[in-house]
KEKE-3310 file (N, C-alpha, C; in steps of 0.2 Angstrom, whole numbers, plus 5000, padded with zeros to 4 digits):
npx = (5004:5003:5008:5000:5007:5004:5016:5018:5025:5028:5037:5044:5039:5036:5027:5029:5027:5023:5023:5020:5021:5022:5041:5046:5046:5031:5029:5036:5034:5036:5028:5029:5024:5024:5030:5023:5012:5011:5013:4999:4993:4991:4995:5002:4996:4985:4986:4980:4969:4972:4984:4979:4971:4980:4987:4977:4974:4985:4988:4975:4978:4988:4982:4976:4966:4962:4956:4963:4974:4984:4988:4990:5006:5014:5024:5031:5025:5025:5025:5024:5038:5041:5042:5052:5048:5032:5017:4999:4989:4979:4962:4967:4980:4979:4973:4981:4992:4986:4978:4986:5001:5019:5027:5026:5026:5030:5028:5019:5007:5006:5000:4987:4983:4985:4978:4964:4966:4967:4955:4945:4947:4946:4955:4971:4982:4997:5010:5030:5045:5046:5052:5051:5056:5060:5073:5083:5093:5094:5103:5111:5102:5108:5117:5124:5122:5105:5097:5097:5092:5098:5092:5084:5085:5087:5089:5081:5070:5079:5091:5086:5083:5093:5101:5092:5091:5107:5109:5103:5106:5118:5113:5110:5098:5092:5089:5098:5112:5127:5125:5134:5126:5130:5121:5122:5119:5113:5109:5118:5118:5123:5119:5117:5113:5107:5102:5092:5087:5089:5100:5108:5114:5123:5119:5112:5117:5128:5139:5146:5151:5141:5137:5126:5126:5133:5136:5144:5152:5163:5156:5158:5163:5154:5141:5147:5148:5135:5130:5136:5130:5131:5121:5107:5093:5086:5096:5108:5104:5100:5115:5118:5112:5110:5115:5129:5141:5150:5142:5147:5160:5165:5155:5144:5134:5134:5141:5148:5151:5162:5169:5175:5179:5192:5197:5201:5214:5213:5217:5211:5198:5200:5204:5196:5184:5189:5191:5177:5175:5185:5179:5166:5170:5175:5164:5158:5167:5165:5153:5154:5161:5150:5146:5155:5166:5160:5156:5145:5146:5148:5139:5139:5126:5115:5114:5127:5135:5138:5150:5165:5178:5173:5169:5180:5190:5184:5182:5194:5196:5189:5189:5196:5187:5175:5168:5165:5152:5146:5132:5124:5111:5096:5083:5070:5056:5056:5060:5049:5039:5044:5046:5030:5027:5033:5027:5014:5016:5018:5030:5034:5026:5014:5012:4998:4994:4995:4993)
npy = (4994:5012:5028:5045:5061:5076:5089:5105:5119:5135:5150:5166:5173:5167:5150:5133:5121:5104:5088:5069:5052:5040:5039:5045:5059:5069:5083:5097:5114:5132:5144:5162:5176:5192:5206:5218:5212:5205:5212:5220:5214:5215:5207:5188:5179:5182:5180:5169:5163:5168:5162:5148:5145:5151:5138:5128:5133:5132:5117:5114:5118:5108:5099:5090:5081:5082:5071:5061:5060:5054:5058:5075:5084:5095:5109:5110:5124:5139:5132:5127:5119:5103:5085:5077:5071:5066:5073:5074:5083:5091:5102:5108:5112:5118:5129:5134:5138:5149:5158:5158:5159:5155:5165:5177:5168:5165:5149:5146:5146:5135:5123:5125:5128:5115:5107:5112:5108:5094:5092:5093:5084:5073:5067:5064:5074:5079:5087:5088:5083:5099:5114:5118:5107:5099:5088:5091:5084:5085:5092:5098:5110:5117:5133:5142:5153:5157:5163:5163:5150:5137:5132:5122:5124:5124:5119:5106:5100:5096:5089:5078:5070:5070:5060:5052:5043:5046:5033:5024:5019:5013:5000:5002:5007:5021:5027:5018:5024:5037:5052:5064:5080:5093:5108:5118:5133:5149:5151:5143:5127:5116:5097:5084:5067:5055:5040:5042:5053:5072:5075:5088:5101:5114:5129:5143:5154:5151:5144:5142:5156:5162:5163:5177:5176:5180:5173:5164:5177:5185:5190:5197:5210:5214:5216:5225:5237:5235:5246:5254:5268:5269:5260:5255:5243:5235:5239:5231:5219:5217:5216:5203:5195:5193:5203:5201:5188:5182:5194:5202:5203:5203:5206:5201:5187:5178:5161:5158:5168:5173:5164:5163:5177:5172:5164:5172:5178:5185:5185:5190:5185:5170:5169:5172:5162:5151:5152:5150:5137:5133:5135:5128:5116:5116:5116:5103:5095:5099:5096:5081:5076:5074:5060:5055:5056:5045:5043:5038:5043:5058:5072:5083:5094:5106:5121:5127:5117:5110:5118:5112:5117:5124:5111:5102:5108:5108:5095:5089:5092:5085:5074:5063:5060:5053:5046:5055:5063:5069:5076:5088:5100:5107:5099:5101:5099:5085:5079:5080:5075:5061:5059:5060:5046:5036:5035:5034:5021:5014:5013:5024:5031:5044:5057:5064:5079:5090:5099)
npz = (5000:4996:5002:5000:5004:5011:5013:5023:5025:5031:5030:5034:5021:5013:5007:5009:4999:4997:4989:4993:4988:4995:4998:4987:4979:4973:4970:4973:4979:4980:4987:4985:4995:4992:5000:5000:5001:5012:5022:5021:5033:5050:5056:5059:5062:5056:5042:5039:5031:5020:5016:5016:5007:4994:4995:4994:4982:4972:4973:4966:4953:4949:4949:4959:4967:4985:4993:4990:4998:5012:5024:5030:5035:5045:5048:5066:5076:5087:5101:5121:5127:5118:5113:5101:5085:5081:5080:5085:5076:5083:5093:5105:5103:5090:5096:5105:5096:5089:5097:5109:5107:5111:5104:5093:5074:5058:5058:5065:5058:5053:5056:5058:5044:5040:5048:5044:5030:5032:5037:5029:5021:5027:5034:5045:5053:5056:5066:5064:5071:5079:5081:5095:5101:5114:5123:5134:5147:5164:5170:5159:5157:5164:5167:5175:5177:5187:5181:5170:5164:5154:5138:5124:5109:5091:5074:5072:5064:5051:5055:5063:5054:5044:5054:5056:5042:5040:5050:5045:5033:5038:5042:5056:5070:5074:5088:5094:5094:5094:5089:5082:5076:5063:5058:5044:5041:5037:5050:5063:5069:5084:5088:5099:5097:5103:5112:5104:5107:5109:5118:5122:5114:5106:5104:5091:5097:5104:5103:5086:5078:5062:5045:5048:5060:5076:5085:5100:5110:5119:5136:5146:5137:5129:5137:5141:5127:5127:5135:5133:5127:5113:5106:5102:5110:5100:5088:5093:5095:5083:5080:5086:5079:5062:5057:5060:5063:5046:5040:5044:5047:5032:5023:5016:5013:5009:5007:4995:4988:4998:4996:4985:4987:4994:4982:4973:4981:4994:5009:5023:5021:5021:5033:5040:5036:5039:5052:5055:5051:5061:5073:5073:5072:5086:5092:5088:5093:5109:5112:5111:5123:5129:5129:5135:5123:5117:5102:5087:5074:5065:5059:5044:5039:5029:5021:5017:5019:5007:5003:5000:5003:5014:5023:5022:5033:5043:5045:5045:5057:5065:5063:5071:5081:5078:5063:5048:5039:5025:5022:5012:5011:5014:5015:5023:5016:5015:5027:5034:5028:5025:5040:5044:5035:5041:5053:5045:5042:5055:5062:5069:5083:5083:5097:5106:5107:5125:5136)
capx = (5000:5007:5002:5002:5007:5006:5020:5018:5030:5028:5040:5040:5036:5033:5025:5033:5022:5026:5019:5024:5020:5030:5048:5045:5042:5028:5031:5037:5034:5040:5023:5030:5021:5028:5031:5017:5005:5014:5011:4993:4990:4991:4999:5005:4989:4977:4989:4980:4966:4975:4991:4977:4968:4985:4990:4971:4974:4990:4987:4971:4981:4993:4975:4978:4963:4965:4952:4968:4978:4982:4986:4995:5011:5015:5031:5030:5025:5028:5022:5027:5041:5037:5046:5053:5043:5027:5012:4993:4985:4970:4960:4971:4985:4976:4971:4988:4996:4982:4978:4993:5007:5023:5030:5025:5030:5025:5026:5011:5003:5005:4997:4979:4983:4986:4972:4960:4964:4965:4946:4942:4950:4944:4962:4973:4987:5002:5014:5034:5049:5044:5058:5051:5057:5066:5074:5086:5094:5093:5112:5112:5100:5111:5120:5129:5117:5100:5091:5096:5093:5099:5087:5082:5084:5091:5088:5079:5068:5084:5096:5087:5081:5101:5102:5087:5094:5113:5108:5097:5114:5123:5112:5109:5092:5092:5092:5105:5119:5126:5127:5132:5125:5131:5117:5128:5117:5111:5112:5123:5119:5126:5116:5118:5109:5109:5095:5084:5084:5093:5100:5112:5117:5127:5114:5116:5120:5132:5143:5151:5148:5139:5137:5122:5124:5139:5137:5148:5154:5164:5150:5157:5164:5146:5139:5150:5145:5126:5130:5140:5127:5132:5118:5101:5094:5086:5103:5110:5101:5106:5121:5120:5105:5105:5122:5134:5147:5151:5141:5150:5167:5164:5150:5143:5130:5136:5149:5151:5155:5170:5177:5176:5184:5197:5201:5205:5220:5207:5218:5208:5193:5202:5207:5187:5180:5192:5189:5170:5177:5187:5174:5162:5175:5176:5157:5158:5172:5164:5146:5158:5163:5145:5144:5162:5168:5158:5151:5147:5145:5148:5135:5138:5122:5113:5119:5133:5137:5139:5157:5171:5183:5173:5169:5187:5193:5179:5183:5201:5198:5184:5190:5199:5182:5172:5168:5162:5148:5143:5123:5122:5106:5090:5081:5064:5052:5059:5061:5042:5033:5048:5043:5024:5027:5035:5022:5006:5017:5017:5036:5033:5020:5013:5010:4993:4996:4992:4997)
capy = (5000:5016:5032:5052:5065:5083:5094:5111:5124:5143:5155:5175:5177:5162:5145:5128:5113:5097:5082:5063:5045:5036:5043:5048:5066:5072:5091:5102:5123:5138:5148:5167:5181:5199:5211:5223:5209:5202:5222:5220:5212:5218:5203:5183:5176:5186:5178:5161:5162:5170:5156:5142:5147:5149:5133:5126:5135:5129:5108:5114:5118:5104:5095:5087:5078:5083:5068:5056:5061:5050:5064:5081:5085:5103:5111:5114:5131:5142:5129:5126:5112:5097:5079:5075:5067:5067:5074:5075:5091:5093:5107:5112:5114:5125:5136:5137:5144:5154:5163:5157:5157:5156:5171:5176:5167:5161:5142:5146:5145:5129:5119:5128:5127:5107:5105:5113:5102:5087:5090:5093:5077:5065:5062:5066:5079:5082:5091:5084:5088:5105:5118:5120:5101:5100:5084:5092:5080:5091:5094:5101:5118:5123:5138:5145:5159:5156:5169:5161:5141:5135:5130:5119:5127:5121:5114:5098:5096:5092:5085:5073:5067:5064:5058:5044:5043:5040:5028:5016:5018:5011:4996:5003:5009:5027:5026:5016:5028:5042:5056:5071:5083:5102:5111:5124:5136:5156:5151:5136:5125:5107:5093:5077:5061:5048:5034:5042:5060:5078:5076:5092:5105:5121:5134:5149:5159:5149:5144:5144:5162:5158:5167:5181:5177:5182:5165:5163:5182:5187:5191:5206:5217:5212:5221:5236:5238:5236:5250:5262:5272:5268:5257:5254:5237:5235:5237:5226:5213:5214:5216:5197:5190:5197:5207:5197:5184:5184:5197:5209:5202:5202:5213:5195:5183:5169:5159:5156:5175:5172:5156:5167:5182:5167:5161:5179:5180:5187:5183:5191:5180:5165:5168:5173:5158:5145:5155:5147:5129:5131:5136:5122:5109:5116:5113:5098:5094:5101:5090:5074:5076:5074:5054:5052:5052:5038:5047:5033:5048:5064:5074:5089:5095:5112:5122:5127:5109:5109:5121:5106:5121:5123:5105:5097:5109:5105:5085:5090:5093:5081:5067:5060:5058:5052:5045:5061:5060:5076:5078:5092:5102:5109:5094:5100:5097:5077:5076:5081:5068:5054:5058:5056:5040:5030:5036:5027:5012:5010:5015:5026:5031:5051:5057:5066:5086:5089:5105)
capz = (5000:4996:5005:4998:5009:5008:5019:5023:5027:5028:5033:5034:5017:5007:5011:5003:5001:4993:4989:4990:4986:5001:4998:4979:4978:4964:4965:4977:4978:4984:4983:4986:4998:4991:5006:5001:5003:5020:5024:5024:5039:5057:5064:5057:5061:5052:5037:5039:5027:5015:5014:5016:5002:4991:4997:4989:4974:4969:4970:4961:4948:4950:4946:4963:4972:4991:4994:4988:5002:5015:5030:5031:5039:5044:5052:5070:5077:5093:5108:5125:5125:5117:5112:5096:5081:5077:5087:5080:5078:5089:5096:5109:5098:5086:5100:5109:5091:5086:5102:5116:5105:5114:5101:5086:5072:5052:5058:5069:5053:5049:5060:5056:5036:5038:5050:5041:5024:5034:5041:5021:5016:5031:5037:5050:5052:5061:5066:5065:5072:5081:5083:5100:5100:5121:5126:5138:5152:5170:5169:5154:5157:5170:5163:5178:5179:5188:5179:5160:5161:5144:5134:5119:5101:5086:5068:5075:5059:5046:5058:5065:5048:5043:5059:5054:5037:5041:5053:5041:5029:5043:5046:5064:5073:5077:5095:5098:5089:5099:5081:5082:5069:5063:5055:5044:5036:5039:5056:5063:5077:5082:5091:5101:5098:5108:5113:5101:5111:5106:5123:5121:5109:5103:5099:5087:5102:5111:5099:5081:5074:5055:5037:5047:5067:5081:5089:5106:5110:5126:5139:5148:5132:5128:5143:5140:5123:5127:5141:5130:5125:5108:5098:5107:5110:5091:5085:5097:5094:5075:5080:5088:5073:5057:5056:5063:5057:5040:5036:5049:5044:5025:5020:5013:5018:5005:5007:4990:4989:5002:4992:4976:4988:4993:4977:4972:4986:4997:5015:5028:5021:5021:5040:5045:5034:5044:5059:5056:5054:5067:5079:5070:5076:5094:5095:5088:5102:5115:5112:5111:5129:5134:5129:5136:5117:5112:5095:5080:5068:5063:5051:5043:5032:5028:5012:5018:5022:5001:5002:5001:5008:5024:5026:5024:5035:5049:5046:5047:5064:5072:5061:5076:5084:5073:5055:5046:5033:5023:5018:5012:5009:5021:5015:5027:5016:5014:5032:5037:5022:5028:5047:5044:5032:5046:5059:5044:5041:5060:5061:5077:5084:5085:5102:5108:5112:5127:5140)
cpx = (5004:5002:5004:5000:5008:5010:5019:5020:5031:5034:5038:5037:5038:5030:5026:5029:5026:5022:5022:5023:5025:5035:5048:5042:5038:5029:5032:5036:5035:5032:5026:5026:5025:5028:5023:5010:5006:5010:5006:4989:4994:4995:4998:4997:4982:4980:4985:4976:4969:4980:4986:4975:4973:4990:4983:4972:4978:4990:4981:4973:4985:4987:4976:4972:4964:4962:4958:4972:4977:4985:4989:4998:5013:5022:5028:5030:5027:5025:5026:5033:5038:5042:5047:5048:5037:5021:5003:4989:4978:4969:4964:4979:4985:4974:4978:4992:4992:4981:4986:5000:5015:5028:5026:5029:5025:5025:5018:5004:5001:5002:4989:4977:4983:4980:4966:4958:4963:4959:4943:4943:4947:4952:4967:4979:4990:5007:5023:5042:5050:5052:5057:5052:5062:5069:5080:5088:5096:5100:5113:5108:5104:5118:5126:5126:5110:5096:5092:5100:5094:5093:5089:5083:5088:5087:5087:5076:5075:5088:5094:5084:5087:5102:5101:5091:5101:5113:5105:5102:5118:5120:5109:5103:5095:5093:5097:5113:5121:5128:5127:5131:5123:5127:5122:5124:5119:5112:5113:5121:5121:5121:5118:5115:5109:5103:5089:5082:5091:5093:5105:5113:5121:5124:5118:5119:5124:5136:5146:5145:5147:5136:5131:5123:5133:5140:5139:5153:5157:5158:5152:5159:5155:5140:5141:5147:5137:5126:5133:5136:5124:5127:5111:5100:5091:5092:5107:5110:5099:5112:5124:5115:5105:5114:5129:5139:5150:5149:5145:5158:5169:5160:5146:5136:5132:5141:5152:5155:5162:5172:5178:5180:5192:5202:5205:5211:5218:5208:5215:5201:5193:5203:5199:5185:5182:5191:5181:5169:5179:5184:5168:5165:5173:5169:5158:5162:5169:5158:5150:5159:5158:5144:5152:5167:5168:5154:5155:5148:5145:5145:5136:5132:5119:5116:5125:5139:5139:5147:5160:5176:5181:5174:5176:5189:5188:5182:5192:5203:5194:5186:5193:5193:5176:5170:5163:5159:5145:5137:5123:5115:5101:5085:5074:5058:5052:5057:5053:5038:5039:5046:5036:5022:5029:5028:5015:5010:5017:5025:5039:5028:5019:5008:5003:4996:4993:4996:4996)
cpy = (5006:5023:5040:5056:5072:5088:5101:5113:5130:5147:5163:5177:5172:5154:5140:5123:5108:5090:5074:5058:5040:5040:5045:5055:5069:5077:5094:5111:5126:5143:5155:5173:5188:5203:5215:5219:5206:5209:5223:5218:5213:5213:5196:5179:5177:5184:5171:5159:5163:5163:5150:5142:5146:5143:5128:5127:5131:5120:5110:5114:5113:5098:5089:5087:5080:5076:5060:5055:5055:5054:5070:5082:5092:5103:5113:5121:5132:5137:5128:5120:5106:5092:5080:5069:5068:5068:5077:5078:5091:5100:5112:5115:5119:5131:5139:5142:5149:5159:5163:5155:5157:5163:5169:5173:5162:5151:5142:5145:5141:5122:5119:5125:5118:5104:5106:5108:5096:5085:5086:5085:5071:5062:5066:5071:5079:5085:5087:5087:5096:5108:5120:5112:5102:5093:5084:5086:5086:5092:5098:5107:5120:5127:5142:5151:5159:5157:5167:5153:5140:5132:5128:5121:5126:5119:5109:5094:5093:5088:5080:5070:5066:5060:5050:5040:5038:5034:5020:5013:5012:5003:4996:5006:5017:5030:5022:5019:5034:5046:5063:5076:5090:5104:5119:5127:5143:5158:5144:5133:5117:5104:5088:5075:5057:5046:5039:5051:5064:5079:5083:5096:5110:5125:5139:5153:5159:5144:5146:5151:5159:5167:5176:5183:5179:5177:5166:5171:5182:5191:5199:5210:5217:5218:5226:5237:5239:5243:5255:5267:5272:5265:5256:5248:5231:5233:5232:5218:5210:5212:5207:5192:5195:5200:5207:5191:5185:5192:5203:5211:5208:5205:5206:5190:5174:5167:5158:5164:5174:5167:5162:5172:5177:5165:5165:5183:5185:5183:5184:5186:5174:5164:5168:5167:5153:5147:5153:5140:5129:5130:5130:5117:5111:5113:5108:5093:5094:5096:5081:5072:5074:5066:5052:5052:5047:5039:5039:5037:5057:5066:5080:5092:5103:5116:5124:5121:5106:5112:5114:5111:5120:5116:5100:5101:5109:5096:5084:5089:5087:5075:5059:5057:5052:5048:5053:5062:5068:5075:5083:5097:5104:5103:5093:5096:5088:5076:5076:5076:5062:5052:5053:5050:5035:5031:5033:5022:5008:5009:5017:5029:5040:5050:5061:5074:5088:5096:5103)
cpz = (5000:5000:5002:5004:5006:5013:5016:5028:5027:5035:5030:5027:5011:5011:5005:5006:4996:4993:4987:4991:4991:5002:4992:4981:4970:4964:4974:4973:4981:4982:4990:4989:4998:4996:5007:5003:5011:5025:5027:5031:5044:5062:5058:5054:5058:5046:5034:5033:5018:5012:5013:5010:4995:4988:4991:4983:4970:4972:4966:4955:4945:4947:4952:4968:4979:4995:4992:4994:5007:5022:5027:5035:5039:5050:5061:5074:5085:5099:5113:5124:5122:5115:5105:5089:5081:5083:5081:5082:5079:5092:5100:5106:5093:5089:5103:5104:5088:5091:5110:5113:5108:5112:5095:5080:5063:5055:5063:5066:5050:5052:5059:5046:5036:5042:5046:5034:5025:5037:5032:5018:5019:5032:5042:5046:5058:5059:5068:5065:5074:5081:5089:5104:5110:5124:5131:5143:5158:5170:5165:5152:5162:5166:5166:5180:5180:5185:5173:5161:5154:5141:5125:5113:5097:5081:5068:5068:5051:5050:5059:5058:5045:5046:5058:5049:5037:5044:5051:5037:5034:5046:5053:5064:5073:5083:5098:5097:5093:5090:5084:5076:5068:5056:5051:5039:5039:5045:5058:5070:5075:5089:5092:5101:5100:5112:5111:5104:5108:5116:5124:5115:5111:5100:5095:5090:5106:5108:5092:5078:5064:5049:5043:5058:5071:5084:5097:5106:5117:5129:5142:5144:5127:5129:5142:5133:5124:5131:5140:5127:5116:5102:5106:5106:5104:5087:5088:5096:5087:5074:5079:5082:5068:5051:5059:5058:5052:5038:5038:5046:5037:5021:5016:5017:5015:5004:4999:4987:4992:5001:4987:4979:4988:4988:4974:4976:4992:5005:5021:5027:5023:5030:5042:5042:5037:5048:5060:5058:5059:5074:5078:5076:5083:5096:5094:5094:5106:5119:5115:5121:5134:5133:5130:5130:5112:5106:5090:5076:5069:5058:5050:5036:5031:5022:5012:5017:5011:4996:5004:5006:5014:5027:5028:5030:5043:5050:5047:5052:5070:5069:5067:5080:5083:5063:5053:5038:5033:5019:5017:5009:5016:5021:5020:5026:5014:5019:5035:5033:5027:5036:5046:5039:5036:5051:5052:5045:5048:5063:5067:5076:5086:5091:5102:5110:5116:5133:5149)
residu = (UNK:UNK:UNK:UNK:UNK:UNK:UNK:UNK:UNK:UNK:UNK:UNK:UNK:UNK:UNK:UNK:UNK:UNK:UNK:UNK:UNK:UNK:UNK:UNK:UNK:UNK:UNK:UNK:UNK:UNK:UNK:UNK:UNK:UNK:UNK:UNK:UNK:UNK:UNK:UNK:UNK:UNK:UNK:UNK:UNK:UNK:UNK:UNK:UNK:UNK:UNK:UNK:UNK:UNK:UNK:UNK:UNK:UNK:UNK:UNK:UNK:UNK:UNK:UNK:UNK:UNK:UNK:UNK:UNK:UNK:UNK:UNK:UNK:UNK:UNK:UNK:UNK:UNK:UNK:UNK:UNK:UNK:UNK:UNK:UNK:UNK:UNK:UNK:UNK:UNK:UNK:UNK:UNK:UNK:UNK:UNK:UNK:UNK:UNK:UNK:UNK:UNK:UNK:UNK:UNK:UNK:UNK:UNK:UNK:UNK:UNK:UNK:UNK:UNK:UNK:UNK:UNK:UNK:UNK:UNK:UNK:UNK:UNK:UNK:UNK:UNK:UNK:UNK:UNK:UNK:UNK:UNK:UNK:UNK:UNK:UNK:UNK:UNK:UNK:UNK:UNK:UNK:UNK:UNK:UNK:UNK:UNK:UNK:UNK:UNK:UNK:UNK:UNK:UNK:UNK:UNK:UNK:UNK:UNK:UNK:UNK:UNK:UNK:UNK:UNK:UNK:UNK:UNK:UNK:UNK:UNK:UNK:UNK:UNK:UNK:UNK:UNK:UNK:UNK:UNK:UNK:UNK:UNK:UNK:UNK:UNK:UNK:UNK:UNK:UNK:UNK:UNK:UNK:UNK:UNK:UNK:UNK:UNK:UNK:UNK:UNK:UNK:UNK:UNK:UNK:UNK:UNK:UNK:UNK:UNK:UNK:UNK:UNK:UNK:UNK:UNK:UNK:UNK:UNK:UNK:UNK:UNK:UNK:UNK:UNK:UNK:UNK:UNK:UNK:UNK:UNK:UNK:UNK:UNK:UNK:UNK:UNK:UNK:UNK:UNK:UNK:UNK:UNK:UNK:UNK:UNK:UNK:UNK:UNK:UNK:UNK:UNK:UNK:UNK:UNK:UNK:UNK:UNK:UNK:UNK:UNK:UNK:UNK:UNK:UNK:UNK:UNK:UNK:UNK:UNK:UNK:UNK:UNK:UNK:UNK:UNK:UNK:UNK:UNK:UNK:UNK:UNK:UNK:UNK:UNK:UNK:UNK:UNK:UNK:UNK:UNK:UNK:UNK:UNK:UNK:UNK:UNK:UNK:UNK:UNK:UNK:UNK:UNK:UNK:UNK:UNK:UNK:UNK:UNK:UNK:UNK:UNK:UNK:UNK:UNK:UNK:UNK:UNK:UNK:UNK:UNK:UNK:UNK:UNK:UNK:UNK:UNK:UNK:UNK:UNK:UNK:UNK:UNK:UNK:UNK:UNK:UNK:UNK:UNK:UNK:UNK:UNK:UNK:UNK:UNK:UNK:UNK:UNK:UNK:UNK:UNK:UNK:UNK:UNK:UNK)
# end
């Protein structure tokens, strides 16, 4: 028996669907929302009708039955902690991101768009691999300062789908693997896996600085800086999201920019662009230390994860740790149809959301 899935995706100003046949993809989109139309509306959620409706039109076109379907899978949006994999969107889950969202945010949108189609169609929907995904071990929020427990955040929905992925390669379960895996895109984070849980990471804020972000900054020139009178807390907070790393270096957001400065004898780029791998690696190191050293795998994926420069000079350094396997791509809209194809075939099981 085969089953068709429809994944949905939106961000701040496009929403990506895709449709697929088991692990055969029929068509993926990028369906576009221009500024001036995003403009229109007063807040995310007043987005909804608009993007569902867009979302309807374009498989109408595609000449695509919704009544074929066999569930809908959407990105996880703003809710209170949750576990890893697949959770099925019910009532309180549609209230929590429509009125009690934990922040505003386009994935809040995708929960309502899939629920909705899934009523229309007679079949279920979920939501898989949340970004508000928390499998912390109590050791691991302690931060040193009462007032900021560390917390949970990371590129959970591709990572752990290499995670899966490398692991089937490899003959072995996905829980039994300790993998560590470096998300290397616009913003860089690295994650531990081991018995099946994201029991640790390397956020974008607390480690390697990436192509837009500041990463791991000394803390008191930090404090002075916020306290010099000099930028307010707007800029501040571009400084650390947005306007940081490469771009600050480099005037650059793409690395393919700073190989090409590179290859043109372009030495101060070459020292910031190893100065990323370098930092990469440490994370990668730092993570290892939490399973004693006993890592099966090393994954480096996201689009970055596509430069050979950066990558050899990251596996240069953790190769000692590890076997190092390069995926590279974001591969979300994969990871969320592959998620909810093991959860029909009975693969694993989606939990109830529940507060």
């Amino acid at each position: 028996m085969s089953y068709i899935i429809l994944a949905i995706n939106p961000g701040s100003t496009s929403t990506k669907i895709a449709l697929y046949e088991d692990e055969k993809e029929i068509f993926t989109n990028t369906i576009n929302h221009p500024v001036e139309l995003i403009d229109k509306f007063e807040n995310v959620e007043d987005q909804l009708n608009m993007r569902r409706e867009l979302v309807m039109s374009n498989l109408r076109e595609k000449g695509f039955d919704i009544k074929d379907l066999s569930c809908v899978v959407a990105r996880g949006g703003m809710l209170p902690p949750v576990k890893s994999g697949a959770y099925i969107i019910n009532d309180l889950m549609i209230d929590r991101v429509e009125n009690r969202p934990v922040m505003e945010h386009a994935s809040n949108l995708a929960a309502p768009i899939a629920y909705g189609i899934a009523k229309e169609a007679g079949v279920t929907s979920y939501i898989y691999d949340s970004v508000m995904t928390d499998e912390f071990t109590d050791i691991a929020r302690i931060s040193g300062m009462p007032d900021i427990p560390r917390t949970s955040s990371s590129h959970v929905l591709n990572t752990r789908a290499m995670a899966i992925k490398a692991a089937k390669k490899l003959g072995k379960r996905y829980d039994e693997l300790n993998i560590i895996v470096a998300h290397l895109g616009g913003g860089i984070s690295i994650n531990l896996h081991s018995g099946g849980q994201i029991i640790d990471l390397v956020s974008d804020d607390e480690g390697p600085f990436s192509p837009e972000r500041a990463g791991r900054v000394p803390c008191r020139e930090l404090i002075n800086l916020c306290y010099s009178g000099k930028y307010d807390k707007k800029t501040m907070q571009r400084k650390l999201r947005g306007n940081g790393g490469l771009k600050a270096y480099l005037n650059t957001l793409d690395a393919r920019d700073v190989e090409k400065m590179i290859a043109e004898g372009n030495q101060e780029a070459k020292t910031i662009y190893e100065a990323m791998a370098y930092q990469i690696a440490k994370g990668i190191g730092e993570l290892a230390t939490v399973v004693e050293g006993k890592v099966d795998l090393i994954i480096l994926t996201g689009g970055i994860a596509h430069s050979k420069m950066l990558t050899s000079w990251i596996e240069k350094r953790v190769a000692f740790i590890a076997h190092v396997e390069i995926m590279p791509g974001e591969n979300e809209m994969e990871a969320l149809a592959f998620g909810a194809l093991r959860v029909l075939r009975g693969e694993e099981t989606a939990r109830e959301y529940t507060e």
